[in-house]
VOGU-3710 file (C-alpha; in Angstrom, 3 decimals, decimal comma):
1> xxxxxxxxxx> 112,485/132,522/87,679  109,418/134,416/88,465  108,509/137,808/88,642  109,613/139,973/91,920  107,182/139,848/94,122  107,331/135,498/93,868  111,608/135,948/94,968  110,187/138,067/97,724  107,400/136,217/98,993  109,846/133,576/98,325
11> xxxxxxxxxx> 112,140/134,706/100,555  110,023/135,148/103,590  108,835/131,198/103,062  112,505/130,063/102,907  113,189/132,297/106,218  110,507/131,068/108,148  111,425/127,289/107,048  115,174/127,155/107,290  115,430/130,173/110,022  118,170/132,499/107,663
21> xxxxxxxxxx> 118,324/135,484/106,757  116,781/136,676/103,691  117,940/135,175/100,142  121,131/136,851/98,154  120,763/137,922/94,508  123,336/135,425/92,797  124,775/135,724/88,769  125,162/132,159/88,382  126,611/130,796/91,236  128,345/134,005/92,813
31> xxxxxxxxxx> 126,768/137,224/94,994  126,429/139,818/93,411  126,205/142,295/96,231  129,625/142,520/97,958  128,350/142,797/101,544  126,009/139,375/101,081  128,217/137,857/104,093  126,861/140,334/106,270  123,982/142,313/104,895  121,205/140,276/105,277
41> xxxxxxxxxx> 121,376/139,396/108,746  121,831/143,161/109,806  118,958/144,750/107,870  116,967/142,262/106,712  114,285/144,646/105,177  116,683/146,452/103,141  117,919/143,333/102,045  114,767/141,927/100,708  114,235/145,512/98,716  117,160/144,330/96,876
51> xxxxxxxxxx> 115,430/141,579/95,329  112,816/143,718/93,792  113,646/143,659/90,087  116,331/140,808/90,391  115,385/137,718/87,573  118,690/136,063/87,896  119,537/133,142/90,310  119,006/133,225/94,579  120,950/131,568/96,732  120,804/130,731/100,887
61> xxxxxxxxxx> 123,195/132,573/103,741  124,990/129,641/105,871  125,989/129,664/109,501  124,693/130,790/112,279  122,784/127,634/112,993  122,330/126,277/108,869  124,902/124,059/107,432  124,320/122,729/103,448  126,625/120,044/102,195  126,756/119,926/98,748
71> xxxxxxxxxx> 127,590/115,992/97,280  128,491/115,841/93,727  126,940/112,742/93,317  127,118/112,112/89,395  131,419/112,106/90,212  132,338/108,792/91,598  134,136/110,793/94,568  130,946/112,564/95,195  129,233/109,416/95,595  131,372/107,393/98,068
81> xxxxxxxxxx> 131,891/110,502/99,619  127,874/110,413/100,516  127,769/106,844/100,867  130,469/106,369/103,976  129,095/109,297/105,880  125,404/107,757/105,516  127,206/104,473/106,729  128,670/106,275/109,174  125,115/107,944/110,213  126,607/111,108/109,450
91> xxxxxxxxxx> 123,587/112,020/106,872  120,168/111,559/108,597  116,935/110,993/106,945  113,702/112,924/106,693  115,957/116,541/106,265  115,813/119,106/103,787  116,896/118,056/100,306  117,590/119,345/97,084  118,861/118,265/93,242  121,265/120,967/91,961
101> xxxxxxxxxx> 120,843/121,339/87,969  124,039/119,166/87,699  122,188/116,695/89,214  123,830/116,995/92,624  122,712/116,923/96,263  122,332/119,072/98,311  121,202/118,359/102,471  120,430/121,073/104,900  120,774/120,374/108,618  120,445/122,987/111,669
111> xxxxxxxxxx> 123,413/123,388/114,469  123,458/124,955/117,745  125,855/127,875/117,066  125,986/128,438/120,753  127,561/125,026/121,301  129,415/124,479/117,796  131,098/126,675/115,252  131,428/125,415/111,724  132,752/127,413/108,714  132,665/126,138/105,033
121> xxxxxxxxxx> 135,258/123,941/103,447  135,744/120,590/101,254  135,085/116,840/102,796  138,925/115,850/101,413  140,418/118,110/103,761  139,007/116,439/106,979  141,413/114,117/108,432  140,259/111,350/110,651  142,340/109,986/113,932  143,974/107,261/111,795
131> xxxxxxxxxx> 145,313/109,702/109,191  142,635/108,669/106,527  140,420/110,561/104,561  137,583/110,900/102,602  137,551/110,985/98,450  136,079/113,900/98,111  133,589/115,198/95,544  131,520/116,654/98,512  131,622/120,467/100,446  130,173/121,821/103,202
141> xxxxxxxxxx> 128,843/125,835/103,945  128,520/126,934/107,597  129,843/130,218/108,166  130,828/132,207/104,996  129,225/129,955/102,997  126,140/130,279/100,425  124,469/127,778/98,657  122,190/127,743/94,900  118,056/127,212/96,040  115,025/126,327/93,622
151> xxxxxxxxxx> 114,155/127,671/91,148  117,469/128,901/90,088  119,111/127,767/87,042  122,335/126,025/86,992  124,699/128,458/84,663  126,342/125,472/82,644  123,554/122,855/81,700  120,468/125,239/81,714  118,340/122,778/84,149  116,654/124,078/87,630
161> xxxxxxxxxx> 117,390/123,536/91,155  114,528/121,607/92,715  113,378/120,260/95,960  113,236/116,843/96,082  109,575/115,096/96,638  108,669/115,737/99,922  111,544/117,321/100,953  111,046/121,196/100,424  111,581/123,549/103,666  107,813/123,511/103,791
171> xxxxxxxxxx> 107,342/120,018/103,798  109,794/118,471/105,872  111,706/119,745/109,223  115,149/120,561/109,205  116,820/117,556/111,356  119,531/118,608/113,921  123,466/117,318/112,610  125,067/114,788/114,633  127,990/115,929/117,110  130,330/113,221/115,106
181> xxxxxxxxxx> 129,887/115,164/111,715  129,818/118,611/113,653  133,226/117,680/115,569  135,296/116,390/111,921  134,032/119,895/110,193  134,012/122,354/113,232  135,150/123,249/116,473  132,941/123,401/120,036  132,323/127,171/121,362  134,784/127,876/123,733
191> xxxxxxxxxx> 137,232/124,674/123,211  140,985/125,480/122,499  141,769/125,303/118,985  144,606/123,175/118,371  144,672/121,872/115,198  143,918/118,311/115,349  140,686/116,604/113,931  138,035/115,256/115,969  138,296/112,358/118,219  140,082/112,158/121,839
201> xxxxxxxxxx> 143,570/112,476/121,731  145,054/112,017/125,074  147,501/109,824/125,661  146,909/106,869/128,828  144,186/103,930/129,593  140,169/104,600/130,713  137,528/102,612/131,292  135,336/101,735/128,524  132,498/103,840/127,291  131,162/103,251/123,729
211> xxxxxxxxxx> 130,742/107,098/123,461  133,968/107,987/123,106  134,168/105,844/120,270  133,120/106,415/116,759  129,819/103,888/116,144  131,886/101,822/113,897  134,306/100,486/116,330  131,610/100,677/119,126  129,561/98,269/116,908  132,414/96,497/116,503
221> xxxxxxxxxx> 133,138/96,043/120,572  129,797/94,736/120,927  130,333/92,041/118,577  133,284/90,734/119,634  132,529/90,239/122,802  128,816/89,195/122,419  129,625/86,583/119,746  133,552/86,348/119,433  134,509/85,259/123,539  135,887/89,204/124,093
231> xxxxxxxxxx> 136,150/91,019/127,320  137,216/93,074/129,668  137,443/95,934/126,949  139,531/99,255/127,681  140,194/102,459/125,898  143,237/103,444/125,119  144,342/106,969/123,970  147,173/107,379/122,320  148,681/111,413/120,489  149,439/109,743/116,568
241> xxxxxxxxxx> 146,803/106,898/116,255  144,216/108,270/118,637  141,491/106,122/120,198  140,603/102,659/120,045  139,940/99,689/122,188  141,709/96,673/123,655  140,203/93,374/124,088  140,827/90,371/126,129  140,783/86,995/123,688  139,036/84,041/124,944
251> xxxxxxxxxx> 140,844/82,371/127,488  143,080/84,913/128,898  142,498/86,623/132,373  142,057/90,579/132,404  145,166/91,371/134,072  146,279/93,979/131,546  148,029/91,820/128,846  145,408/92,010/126,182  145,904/90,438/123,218  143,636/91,683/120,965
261> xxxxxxxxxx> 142,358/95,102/119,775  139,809/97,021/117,765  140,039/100,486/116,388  139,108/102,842/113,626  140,722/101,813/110,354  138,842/104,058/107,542  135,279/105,110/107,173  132,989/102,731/107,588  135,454/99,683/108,785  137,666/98,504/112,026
271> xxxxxxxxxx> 141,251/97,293/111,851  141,371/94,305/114,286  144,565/93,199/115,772  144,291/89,524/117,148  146,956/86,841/118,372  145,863/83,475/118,158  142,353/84,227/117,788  140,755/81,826/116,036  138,459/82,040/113,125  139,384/85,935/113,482
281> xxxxxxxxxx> 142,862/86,918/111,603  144,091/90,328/112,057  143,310/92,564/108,927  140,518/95,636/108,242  136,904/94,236/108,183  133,773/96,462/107,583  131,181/95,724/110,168  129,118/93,738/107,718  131,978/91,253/107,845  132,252/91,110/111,609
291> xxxxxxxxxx> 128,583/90,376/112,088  128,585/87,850/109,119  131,326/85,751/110,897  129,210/85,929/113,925  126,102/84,836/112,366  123,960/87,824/112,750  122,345/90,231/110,647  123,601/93,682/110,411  122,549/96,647/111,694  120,634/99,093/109,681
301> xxxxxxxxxx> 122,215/102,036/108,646  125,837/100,641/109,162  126,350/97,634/106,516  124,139/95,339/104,508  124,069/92,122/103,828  126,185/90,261/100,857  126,018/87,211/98,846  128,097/84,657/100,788  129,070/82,618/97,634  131,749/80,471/96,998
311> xxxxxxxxxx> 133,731/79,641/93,268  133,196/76,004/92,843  133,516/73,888/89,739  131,108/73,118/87,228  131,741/69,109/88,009  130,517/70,365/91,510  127,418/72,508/90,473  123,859/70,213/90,210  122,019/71,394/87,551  118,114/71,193/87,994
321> xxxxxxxxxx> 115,046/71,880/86,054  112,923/74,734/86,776  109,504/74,280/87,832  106,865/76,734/87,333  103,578/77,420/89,567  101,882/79,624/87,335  102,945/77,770/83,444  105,365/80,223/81,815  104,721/82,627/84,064  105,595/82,353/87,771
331> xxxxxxxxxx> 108,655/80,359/88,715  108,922/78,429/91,608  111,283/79,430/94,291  112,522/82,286/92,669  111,874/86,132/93,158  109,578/87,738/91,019  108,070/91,353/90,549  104,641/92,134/89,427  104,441/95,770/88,090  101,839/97,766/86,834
341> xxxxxxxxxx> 99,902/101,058/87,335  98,032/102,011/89,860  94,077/100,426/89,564  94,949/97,938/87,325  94,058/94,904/88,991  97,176/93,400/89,995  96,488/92,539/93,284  93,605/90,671/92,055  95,416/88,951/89,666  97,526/87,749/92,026
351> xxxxxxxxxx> 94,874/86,924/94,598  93,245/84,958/91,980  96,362/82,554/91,115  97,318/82,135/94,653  93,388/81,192/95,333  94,111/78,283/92,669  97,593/77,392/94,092  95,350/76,670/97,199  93,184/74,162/95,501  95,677/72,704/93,085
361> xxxxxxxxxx> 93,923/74,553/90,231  96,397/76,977/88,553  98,105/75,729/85,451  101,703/74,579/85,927  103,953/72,078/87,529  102,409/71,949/90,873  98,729/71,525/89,025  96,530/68,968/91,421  98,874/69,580/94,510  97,698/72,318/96,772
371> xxxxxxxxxx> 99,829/74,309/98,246  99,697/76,985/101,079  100,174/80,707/100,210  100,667/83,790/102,273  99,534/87,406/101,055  100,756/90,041/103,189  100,027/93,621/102,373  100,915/97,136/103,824  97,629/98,376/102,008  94,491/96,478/101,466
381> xxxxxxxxxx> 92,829/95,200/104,870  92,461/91,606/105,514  89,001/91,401/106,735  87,727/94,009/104,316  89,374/93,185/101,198  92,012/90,568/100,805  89,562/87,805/102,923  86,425/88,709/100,170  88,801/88,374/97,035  90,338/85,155/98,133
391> xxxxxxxxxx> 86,220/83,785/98,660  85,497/85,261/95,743  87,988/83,526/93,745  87,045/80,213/95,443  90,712/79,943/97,631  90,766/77,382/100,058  90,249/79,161/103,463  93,047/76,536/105,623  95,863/77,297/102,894  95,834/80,574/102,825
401> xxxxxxxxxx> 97,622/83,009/105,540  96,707/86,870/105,773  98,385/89,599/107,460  96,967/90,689/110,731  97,587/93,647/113,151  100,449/93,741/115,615  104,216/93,527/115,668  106,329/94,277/112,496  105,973/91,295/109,995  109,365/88,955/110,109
411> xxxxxxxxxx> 110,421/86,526/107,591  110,495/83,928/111,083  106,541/83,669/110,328  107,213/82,110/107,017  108,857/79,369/108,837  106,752/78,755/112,303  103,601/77,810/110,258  102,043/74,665/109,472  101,900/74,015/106,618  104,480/76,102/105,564
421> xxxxxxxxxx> 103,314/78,753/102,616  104,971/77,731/99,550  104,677/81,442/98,084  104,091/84,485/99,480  103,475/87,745/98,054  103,935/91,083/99,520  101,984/93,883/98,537  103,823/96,390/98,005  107,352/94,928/98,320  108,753/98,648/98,886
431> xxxxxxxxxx> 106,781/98,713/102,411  109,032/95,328/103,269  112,303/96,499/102,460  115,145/97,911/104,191  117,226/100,645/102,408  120,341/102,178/104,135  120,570/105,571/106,094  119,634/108,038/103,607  119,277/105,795/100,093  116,568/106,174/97,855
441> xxxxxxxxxx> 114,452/103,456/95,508  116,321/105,125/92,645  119,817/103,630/93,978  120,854/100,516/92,146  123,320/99,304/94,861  121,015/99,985/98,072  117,777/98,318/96,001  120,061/95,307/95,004  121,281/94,614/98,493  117,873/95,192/99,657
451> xxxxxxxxxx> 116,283/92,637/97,713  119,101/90,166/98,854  116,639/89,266/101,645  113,883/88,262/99,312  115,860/86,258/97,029  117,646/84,471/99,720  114,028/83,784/101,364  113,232/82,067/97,641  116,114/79,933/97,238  117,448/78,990/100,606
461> xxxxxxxxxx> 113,477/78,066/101,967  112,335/76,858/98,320  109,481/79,570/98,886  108,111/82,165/96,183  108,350/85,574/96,875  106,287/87,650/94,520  106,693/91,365/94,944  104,324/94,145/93,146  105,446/96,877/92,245  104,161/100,699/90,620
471> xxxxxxxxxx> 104,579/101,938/87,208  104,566/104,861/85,539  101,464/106,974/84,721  102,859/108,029/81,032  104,534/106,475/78,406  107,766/104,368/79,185  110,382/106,165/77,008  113,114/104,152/75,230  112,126/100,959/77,006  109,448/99,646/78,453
481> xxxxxxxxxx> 110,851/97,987/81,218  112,038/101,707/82,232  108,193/102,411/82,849  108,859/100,702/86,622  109,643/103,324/88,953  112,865/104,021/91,050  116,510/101,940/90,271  116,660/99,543/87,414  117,684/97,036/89,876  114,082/96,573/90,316
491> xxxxxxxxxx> 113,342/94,799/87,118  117,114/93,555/86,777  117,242/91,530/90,436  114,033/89,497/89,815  114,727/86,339/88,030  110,951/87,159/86,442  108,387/90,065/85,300  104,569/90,117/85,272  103,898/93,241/83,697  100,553/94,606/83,873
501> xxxxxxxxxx> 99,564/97,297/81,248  96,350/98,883/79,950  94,244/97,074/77,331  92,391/99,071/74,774  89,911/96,641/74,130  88,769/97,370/77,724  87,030/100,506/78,459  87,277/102,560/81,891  90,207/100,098/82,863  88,418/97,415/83,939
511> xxxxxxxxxx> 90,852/95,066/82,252  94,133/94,813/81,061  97,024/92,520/79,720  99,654/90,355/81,573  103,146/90,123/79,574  106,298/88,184/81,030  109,827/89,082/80,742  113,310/87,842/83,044  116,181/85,822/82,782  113,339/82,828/83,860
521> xxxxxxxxxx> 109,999/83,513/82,384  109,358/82,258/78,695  108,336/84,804/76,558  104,923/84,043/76,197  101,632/85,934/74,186  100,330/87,876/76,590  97,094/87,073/78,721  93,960/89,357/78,455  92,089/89,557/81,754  88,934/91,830/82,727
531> xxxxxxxxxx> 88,097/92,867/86,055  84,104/92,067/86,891  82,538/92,418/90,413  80,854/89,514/92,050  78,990/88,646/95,746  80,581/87,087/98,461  78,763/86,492/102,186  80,481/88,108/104,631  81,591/86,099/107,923  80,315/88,555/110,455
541> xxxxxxxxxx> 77,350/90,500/109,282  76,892/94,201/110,437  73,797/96,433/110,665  74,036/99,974/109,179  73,130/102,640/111,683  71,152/104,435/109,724  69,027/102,449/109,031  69,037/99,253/110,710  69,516/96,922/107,486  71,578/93,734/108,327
551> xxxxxxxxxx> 74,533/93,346/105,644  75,254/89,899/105,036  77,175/89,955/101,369  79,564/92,496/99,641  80,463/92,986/96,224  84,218/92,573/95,578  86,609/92,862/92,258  87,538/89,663/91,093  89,892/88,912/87,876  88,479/86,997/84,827
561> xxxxxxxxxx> 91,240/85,620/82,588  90,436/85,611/78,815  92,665/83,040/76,882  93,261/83,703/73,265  95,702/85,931/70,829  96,781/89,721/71,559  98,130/91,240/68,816  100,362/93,637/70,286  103,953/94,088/72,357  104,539/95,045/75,606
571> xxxxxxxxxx> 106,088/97,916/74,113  103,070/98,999/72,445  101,142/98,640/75,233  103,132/100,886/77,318  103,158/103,200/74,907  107,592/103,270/74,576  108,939/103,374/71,465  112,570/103,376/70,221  114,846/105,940/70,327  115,023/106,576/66,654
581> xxxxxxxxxx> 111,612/107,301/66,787  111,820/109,848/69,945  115,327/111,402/68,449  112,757/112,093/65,050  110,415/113,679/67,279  112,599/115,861/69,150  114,291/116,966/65,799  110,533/117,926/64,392  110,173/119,520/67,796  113,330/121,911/67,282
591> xxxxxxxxxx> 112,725/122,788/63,425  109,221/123,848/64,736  110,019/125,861/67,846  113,179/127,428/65,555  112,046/127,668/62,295  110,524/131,171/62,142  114,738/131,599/61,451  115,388/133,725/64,430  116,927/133,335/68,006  115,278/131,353/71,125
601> xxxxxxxxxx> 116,071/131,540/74,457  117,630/128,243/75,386  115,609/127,990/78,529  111,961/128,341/77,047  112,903/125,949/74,425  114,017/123,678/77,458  111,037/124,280/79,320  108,685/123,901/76,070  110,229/120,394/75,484  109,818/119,330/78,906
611> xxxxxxxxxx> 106,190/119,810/78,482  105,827/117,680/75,316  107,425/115,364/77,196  111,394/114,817/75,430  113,488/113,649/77,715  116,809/116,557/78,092  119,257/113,666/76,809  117,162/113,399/73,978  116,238/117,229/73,095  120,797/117,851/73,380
621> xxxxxxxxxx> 121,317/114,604/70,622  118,782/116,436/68,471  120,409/120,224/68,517  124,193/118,427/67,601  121,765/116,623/65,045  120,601/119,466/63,220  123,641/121,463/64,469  121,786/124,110/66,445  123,528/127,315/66,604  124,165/128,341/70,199
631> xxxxxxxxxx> 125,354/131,873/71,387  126,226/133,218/75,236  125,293/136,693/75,518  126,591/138,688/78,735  129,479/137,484/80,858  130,095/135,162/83,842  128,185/132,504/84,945  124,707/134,838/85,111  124,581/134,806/81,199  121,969/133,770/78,854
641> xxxxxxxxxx> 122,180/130,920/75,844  120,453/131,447/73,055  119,887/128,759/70,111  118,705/128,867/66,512  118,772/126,803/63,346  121,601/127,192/60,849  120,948/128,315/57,344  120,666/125,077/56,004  120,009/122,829/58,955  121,194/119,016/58,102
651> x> 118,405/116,178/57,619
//
């Protein structure tokens, strides 16, 4: 924490952002101040005078318009929990977010306490109309409810509270919760309490109306009578399984005896009850499955996409040979990532070997047969950049497709044109993707099922998909491969790597070295490239308006490949090293910080790693290592740990 006058100033940011009531002095994870439920709202001012001098944690009021849920999303509970009620569309994006110092989530969310009044309690108590429930491993704070805020400490593992990237208060407005999660964890203003969870429970028939159904089944409705023959549907309440809807199957007249219906099963899936409905037997099916059997895609935010594959034998399966475009490097109709950091030249690498593709050039099975290519990126301009590079490295102008202004870019395009591309690379491949409600690129399962468009575009339409893809700035760590940002489904998805990294040899980075990795690509020496600039005429000259002068040429980046032997690994390159080597560091690390013989507070010693850059897992192996000495002083969860060296630490 910081000194007084930063918890204070503190304070009045958080108040303006979130609209509560000034922050509460915590010891860990509990109030100290026995009146914190009310205090702050009645005399704010006096409150904040109470956080002069404090240096321990703060913590947020609830209610009155702010609800927190708290996901403890390192417990498997914890994350299902978060991952039905984003499926549901219970969790919106864009909202205030924060990572506890367990490494859990926390979202914030405003309310309309005139219309809805919503106390604190736990996610496995809340019952839905079919009797089911959630796992659990998640919380929510309305009323009487206060949560941990940055830069507090978390009491057990010694790590801070922290906004997550653009997601602080001051960076991001607080989105309004849906009615759906409002009516399962609270109660309208002014209703009758009765005791039953949200969701109509009258008993009789009504006409249908898709808002008095959850968006599951609604979903659901649609698509069986859109795609499935379905109609005439009805709701039907009824007091112990409460809503759902009844359908009329294909060939039956509306007169009443339905024979098929639809309702809430558990989160995230319908139970569908069918007689003689073909190609649709009665059982549970999540809404992925409904719209699969239909032959549509699903909707975002509800379900994704799966592999439809079948077990067949392996007197059934037809091997075949792979065939590269790019020799060793690129293979055909596959799904490969290109990943690098920033200014490296990867995008004209890759303009360069699609400019040869286009005149039969590039090394490689397809060498003297030309082949279209499509480059579409979300950041470099056609006309101004991508157009210049592909002249400058000597593409064939009819073979090669560009993105253009206009409507969102759809895989269809890829298949309307003549001749069709045979690889197409998009630039970056995180602006193309589609992640559900609320997922992140650091989630393995919502980046695998992602990709599952892109690899299904390379081996269904035989076309190359290329996507590139950042790095980090620093060193990789253990492994190099970690060095790409976000989920490690990014490099494990890919059937290939290109992986662009510095070269020492060139100065100011205007070069670096290609290395290839995947379950495909051959592991290869790496290629050296360098980066030089070179004139192209331009197609439609301009005239400067300051001075009149008619520009006819630009200068434009181009990529040089230089054959011939590197002497060093991609891990060397990228600067990871084993973790032998970064446990020995961390050890040196900890005999120097400790070695003056007396005690450290645990904290700075955190905080001083962190800075030379040892990862926490890392810095916690070395202490049992050299069998740090760690003492608690004070009580409850508002203590201090303290660490030193033994007598005769081990080596």
């Amino acid at each position: 924490m910081g000194g007084a006058d930063d918890l204070v100033t503190l304070s009045r940011r958080v108040e303006m952002f979130l609209g509560c009531p000034p922050l509460l002095r915590l010891n860990g994870k509990r109030p100290l101040d026995s009146d914190w439920t009310e205090g702050p709202r009645h005399d704010p001012d006096a409150w904040r005078a109470r956080l002069d001098g404090h240096r321990g944690n703060s913590g947020v009021l609830c209610g009155a318009g702010l609800l927190a849920l708290d996901f403890d999303v390192y417990k498997p509970d914890g994350a299902d929990t978060l991952r039905t009620l984003e499926d549901l569309g219970w969790i919106p994006t864009g909202t205030v977010r924060a990572r506890s110092g367990r490494g859990g989530l926390h979202v914030f969310l405003r309310y309309d306490p005139a219309r809805w009044q919503v106390g604190s309690g736990d996610f496995k108590d809340v019952v839905f109309a079919d009797g089911s429930r959630l796992p659990g491993g998640a919380e929510w704070r309305g009323d009487g409810g206060q949560i941990v805020i940055c830069p507090s400490v978390h009491p057990d593992t010694g790590l801070p509270y922290l906004w997550e990237d653009e997601s602080a208060p001051w960076d991001t407005p607080l989105v309004e919760a849906c009615d759906d999660l409002l009516a399962a964890i609270g109660s309208r203003v002014g209703a009758a309490t009765t005791g039953e969870q949200s969701g109509p429970r009258r008993a009789g028939w009504a006409a249908y109306d898709p808002a008095q159904v959850d968006p599951v089944t609604a979903e659901a409705v649609a698509v069986l009578v859109e795609h499935f023959g379905g109609h005439a549907p009805l709701l039907h309440y009824d007091r112990a399984a409460g809503v759902y809807v009844s359908i009329t199957r294909p060939g039956k007249k509306p007169d009443g005896s339905t024979s098929a219906t639809a309702g809430f099963s558990r989160p995230g899936h319908v139970r569908v009850w069918s007689t003689n409905w073909k190609g649709l037997p009665a059982r549970s099916y999540s809404l992925g499955e409904l719209r699969s059997l239909a032959g549509i895609d699903p909707p975002r935010g509800f379900d994704v996409r799966r592999p439809q594959r079948a077990l067949v034998y392996g007197r059934d399966v037809k091997s075949e040979a792979t065939l590269w475009l790019w020799e060793e490097r690129i293979p055909a109709c596959q799904l490969v990532l290109a990943a690098g950091q920033e200014k490296l030249g990867k995008s004209s690498a890759l303009v360069w070997a699609c400019s040869r593709l286009t005149t039969g050039d590039l090394p490689g099975d397809f060498e003297g047969h030309p082949m279209a290519v499509a480059y579409v990126s979300a950041e470099d301009d056609s006309a101004h950049v991508l157009k210049p590079r592909f002249v400058a490295a000597g593409g064939d102008p009819d073979r090669y497709l560009l993105l253009a202004g206009g409507e969102p870019f759809s895989f269809d395009e890829l298949r309307n044109v003549d001749p069709r591309p045979g690889v197409v690379v998009f630039d970056p491949i995180s602006a193309f993707i589609e992640l559900r409600r609320g997922s992140r690129e650091n989630d393995e399962i919502a980046i695998r099922q992602a990709l599952l468009d892109f690899q299904q575009l390379a081996t269904s339409e035989g076309i190359t998909v290329i996507g590139v893809r950042h790095t980090k700035k620093g060193p990789a760590g253990d492994n190099a491969l970690d060095a790409v940002l976000g989920s490690k489904a990014w490099v494990a998805t890919p059937r290939a790597l290109l992986m662009f990294t510095p070269d020492r040899d060139h100065e100011e980075r205007r070069g670096g070295l290609i290395f290839t990795h995947g379950n495909l690509a051959v592991p290869s020496p790496p290629l050296r490239y360098r980066l030089d600039e070179r004139t192209v005429p331009l197609d439609r000259p301009l005239a400067r308006p300051s001075t009149g002068e008619i520009i006819t040429q630009a200068n434009v980046v181009v990529f040089v490949a230089e054959p011939g032997p590197v002497g060093i690994s991609l891990d060397e390159a990228l600067g990871s090293r084993s973790e032998a080597a970064n446990r020995a560091e961390a050890e040196a690390f900890l005999v120097d910080v400790l070695g003056d013989g007396g005690e450290h507070l645990a904290a700075d010693v955190i905080a001083e790693s962190v800075t030379a850059g040892i990862a926490a897992s890392t810095l916690q192996r070395a202490t049992r290592k050299l069998g740090v000495q760690k003492r608690r002083e004070g009580f409850g969860k508002g203590s201090q740990i303290w660490w030193s060296l033994p007598a005769n630490p081990p080596t």
